[in-house]
KOLDO-687599 format. One record per atom (N, C-alpha, C): residue in three letters; y, z, x; atom name. Coordinates in pm, 1 decimal. Each point is the difference from the previous one (the first is absolute). Last residue first. Example, Ala and Ser with C-alpha at 12.3 -4.5 7.8 and 13.67 -1.06 7.14 Angstrom:
+-----+----------+----------+----------+----+
!  aa !        v !        w !        u ! at !
+-----+----------+----------+----------+----+
! SER !   -225.0 !    708.0 !   1285.0 !  N !
! SER !    119.0 !      6.0 !     82.0 ! CA !
! SER !    109.0 !     73.0 !    -77.0 !  C !
! ALA !   -572.0 !     -7.0 !     29.0 !  N !
! ALA !    119.0 !      0.0 !    -89.0 ! CA !
! ALA !    120.0 !      0.0 !     90.0 !  C !
+-----+----------+----------+----------+----+
***
This chain:
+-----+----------+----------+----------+----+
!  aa !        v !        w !        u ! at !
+-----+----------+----------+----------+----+
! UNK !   2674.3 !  13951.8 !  14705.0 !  N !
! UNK !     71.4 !     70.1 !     86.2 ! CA !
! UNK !    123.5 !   -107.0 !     75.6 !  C !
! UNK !   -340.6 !   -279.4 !   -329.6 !  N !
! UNK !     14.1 !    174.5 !     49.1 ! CA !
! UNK !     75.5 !     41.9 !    146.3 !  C !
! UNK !    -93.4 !   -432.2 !   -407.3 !  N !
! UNK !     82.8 !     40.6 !     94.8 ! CA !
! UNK !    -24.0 !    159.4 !     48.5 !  C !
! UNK !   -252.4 !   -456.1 !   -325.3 !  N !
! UNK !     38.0 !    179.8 !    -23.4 ! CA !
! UNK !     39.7 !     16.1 !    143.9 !  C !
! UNK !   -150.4 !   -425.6 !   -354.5 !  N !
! UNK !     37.8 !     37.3 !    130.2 ! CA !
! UNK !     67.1 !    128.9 !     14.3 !  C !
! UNK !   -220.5 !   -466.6 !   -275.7 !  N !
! UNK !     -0.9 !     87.6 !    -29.0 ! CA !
! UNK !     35.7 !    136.0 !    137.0 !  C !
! UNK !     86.2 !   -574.3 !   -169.7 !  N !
! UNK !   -114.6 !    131.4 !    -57.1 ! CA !
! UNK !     57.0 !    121.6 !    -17.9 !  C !
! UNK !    227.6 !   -327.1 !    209.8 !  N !
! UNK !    -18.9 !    -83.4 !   -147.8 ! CA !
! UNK !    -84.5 !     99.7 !    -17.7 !  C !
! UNK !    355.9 !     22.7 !    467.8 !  N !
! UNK !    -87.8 !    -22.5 !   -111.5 ! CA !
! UNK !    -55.4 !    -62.2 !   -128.3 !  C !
! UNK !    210.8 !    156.7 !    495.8 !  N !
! UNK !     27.3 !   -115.1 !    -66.1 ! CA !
! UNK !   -169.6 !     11.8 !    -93.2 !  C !
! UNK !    371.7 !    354.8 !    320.8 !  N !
! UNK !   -121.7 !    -25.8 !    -56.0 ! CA !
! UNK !      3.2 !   -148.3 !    -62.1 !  C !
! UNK !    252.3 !    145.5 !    451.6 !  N !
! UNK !     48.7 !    -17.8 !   -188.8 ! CA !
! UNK !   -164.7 !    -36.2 !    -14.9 !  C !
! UNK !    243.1 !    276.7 !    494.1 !  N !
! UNK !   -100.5 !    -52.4 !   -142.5 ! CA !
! UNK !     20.6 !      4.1 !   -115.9 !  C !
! UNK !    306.2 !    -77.9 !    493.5 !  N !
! UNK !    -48.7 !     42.6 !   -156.6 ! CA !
! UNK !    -71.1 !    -52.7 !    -45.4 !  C !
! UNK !    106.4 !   -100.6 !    482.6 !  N !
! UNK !    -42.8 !    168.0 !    -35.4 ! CA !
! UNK !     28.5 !     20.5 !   -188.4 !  C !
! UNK !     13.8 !   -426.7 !    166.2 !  N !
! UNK !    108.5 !     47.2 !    110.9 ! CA !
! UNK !     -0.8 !    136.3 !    -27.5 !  C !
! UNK !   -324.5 !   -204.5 !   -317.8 !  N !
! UNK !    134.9 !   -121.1 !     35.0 ! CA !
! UNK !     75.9 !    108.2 !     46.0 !  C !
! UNK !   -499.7 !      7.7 !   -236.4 !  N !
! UNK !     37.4 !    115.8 !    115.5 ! CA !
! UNK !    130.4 !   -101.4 !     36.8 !  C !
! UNK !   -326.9 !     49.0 !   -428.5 !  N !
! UNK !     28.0 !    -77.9 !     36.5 ! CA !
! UNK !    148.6 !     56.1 !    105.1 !  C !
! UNK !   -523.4 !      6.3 !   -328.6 !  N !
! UNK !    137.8 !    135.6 !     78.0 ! CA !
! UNK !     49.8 !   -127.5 !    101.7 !  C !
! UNK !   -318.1 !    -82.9 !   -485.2 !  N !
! UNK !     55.0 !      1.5 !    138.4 ! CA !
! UNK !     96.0 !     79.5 !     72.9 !  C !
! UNK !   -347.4 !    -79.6 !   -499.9 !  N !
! UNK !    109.1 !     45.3 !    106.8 ! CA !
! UNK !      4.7 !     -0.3 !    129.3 !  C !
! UNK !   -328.5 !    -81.8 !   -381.2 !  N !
! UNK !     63.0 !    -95.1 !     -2.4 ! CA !
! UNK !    161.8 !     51.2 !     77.5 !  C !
! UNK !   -423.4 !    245.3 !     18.0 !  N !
! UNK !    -29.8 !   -140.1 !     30.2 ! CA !
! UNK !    117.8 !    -97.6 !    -11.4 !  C !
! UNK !     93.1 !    524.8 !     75.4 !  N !
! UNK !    -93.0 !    -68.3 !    -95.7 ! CA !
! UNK !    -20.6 !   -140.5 !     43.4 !  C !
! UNK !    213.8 !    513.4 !    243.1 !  N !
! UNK !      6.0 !   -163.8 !   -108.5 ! CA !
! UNK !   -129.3 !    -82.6 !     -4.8 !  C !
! UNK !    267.1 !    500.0 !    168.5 !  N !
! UNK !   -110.5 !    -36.5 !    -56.6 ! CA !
! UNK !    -18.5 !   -111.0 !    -25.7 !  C !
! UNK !    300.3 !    250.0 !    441.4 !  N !
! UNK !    -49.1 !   -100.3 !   -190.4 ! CA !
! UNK !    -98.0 !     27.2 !    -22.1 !  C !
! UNK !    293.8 !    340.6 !    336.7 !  N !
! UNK !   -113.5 !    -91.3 !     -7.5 ! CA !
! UNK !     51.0 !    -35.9 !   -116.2 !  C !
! UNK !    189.9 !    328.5 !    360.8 !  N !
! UNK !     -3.0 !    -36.6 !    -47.0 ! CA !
! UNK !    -76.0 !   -125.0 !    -24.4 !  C !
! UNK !   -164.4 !    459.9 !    119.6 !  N !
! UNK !     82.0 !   -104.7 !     71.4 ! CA !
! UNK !     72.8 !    -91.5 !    -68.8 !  C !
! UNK !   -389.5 !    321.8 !    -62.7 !  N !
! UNK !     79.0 !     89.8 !     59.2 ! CA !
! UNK !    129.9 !    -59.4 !     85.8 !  C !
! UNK !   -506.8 !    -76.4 !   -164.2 !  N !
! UNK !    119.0 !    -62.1 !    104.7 ! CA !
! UNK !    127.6 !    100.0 !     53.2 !  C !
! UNK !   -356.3 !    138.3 !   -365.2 !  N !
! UNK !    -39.6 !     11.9 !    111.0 ! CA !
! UNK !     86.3 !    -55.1 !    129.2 !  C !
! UNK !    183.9 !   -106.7 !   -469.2 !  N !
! UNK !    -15.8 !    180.7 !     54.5 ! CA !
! UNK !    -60.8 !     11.0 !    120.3 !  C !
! UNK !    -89.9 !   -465.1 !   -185.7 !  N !
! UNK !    119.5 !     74.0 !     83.0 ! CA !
! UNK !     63.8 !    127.5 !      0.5 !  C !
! UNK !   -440.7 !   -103.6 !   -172.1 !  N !
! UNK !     32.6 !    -37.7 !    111.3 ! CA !
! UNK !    139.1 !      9.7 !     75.4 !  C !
! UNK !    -59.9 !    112.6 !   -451.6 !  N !
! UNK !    -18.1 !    152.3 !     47.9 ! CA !
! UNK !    -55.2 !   -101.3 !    192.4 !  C !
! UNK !    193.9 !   -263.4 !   -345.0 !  N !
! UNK !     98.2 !    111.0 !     22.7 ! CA !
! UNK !    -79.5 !    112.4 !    106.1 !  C !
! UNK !   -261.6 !   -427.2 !   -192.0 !  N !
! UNK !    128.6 !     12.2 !    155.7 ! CA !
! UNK !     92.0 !    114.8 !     56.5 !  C !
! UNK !   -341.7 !     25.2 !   -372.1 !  N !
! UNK !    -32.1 !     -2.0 !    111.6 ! CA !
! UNK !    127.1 !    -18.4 !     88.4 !  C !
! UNK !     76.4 !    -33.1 !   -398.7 !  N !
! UNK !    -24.4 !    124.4 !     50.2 ! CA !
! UNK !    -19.1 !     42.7 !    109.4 !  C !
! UNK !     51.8 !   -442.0 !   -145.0 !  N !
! UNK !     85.3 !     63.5 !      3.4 ! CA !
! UNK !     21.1 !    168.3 !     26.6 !  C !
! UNK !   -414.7 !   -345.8 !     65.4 !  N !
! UNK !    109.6 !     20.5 !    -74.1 ! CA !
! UNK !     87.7 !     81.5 !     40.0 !  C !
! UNK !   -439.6 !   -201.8 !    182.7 !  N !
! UNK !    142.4 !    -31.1 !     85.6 ! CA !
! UNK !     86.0 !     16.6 !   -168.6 !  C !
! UNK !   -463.9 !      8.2 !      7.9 !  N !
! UNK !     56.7 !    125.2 !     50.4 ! CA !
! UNK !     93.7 !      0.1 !     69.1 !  C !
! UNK !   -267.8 !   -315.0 !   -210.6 !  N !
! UNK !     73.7 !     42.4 !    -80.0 ! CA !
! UNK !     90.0 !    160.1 !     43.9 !  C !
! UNK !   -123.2 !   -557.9 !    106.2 !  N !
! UNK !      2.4 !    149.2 !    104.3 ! CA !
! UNK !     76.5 !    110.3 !    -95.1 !  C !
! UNK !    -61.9 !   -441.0 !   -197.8 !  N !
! UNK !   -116.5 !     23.7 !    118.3 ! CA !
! UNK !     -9.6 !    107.8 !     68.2 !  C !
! UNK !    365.5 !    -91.3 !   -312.8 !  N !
! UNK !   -102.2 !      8.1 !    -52.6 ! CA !
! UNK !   -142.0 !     45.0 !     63.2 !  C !
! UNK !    516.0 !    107.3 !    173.5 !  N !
! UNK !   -107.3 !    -97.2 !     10.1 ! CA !
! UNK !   -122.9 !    -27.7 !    -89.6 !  C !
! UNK !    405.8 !    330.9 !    122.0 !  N !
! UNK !    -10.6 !    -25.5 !   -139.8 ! CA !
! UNK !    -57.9 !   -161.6 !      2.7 !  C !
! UNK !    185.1 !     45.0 !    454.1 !  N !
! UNK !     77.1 !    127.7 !   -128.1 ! CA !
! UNK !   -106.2 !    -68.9 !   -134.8 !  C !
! UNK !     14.3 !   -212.1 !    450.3 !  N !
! UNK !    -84.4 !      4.7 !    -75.6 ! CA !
! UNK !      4.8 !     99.6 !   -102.6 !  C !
! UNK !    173.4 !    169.8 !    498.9 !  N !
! UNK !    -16.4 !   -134.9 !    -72.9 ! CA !
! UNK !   -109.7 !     18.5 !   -120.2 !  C !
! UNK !    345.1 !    288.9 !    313.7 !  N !
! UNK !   -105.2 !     30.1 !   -109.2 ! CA !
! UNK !    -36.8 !   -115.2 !   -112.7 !  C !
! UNK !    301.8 !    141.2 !    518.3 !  N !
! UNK !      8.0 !    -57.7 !   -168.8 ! CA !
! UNK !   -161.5 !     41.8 !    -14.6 !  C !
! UNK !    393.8 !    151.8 !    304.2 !  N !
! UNK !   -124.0 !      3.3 !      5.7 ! CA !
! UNK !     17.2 !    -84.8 !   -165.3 !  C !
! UNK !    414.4 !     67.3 !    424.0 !  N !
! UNK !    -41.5 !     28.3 !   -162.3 ! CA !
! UNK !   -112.1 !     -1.2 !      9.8 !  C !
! UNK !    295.3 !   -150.6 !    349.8 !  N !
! UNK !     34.0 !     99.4 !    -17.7 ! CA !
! UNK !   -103.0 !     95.3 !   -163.9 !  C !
! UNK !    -68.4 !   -487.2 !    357.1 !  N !
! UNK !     92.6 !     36.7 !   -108.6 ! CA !
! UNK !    -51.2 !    153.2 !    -20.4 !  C !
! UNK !   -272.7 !   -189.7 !    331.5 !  N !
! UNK !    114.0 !   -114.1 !      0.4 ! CA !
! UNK !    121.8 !     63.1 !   -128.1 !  C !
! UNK !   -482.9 !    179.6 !    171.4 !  N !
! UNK !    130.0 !     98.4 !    -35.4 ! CA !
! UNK !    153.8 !   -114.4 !     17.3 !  C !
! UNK !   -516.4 !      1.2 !     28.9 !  N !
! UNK !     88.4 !   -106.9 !    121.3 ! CA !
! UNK !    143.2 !    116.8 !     12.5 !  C !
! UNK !   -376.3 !    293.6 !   -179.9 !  N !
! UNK !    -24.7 !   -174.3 !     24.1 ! CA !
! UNK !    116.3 !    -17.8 !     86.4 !  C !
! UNK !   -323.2 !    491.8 !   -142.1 !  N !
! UNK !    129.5 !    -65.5 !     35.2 ! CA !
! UNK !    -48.0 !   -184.0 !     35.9 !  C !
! UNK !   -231.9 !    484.7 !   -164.8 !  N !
! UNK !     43.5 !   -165.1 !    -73.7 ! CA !
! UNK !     47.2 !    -57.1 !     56.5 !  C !
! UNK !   -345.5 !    366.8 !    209.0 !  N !
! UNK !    108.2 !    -71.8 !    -19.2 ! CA !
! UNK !     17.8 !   -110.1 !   -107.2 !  C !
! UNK !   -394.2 !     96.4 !    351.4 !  N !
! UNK !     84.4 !    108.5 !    -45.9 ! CA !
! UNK !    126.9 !   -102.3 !    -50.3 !  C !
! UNK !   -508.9 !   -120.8 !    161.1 !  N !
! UNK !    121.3 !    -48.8 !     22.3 ! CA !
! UNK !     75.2 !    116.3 !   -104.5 !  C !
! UNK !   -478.9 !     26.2 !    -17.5 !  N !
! UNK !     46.7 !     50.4 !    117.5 ! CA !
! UNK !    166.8 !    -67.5 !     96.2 !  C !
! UNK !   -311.8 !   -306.8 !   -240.4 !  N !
! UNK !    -15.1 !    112.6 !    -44.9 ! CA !
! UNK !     36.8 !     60.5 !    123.2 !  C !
! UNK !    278.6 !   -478.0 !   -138.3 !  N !
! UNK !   -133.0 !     31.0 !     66.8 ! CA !
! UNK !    -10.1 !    204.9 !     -5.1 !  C !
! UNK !    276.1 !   -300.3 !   -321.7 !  N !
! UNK !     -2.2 !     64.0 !    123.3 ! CA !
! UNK !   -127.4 !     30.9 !     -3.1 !  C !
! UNK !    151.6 !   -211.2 !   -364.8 !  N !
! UNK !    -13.9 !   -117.2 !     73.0 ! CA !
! UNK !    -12.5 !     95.7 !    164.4 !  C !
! UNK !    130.1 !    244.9 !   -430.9 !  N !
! UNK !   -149.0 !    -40.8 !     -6.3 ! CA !
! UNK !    -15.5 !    -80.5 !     99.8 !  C !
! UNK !    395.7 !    257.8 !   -237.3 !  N !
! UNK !    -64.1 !    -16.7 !    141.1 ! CA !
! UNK !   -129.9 !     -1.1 !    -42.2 !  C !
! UNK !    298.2 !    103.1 !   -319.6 !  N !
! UNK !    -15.6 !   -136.1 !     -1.2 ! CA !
! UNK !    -19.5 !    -21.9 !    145.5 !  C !
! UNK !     65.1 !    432.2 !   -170.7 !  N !
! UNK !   -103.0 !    -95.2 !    -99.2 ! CA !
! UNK !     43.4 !   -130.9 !     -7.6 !  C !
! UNK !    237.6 !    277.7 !    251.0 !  N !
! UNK !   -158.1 !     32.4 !     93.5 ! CA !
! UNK !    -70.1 !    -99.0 !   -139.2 !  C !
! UNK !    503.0 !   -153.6 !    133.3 !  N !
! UNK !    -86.4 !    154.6 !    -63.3 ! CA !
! UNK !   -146.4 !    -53.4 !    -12.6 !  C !
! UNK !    376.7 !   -285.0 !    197.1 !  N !
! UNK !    -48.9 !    -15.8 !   -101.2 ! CA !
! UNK !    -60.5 !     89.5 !    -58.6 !  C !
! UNK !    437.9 !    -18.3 !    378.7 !  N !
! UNK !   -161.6 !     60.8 !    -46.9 ! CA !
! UNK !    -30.2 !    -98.8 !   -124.8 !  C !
! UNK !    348.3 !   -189.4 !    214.2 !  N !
! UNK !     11.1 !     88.4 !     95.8 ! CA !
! UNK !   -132.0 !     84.4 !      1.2 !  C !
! UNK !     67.8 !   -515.7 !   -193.3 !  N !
! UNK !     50.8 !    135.6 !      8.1 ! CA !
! UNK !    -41.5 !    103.4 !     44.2 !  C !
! UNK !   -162.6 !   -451.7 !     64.2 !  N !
! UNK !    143.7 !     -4.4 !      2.4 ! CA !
! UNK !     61.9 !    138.1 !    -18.6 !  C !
+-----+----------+----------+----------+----+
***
């Protein structure tokens, strides 16, 4: 749905495919799974210095958040945990 996901979350391309780019349906990049027990390298740090690499605007959110898109505005919808860049 969004425009890049950044290089540390390309894994599903075949070797010798260049590029983040996806559908690019909405204007932003997210950064799922913020502060996962299971994936401990999706914190907050981390996300910041992924979206430095973007260079776009992006989220960070967590399991219990949603982004929610009604006639071009995004309202976050939450209960956890969620960080906004650029």
């Amino acid at each position: 749905m969004t425009p890049r996901i950044g290089e540390a979350f390309v894994g599903w391309q075949a070797p010798g495919e260049p590029g983040d780019e996806t559908l690019g349906y909405v204007d932003f990049s997210i950064f799922p799974h913020l502060d996962h027990e299971m994936l401990p390298e999706n914190t907050s740090e981390h996300a910041t210095e992924w979206t430095g690499r973007l260079a776009a605007p992006s989220y960070a959110i967590d399991d219990e958040t949603a982004i929610r898109i009604v006639d071009g505005r995004v309202d976050v919808i939450s209960e956890g945990n969620w960080l906004k860049f650029g």
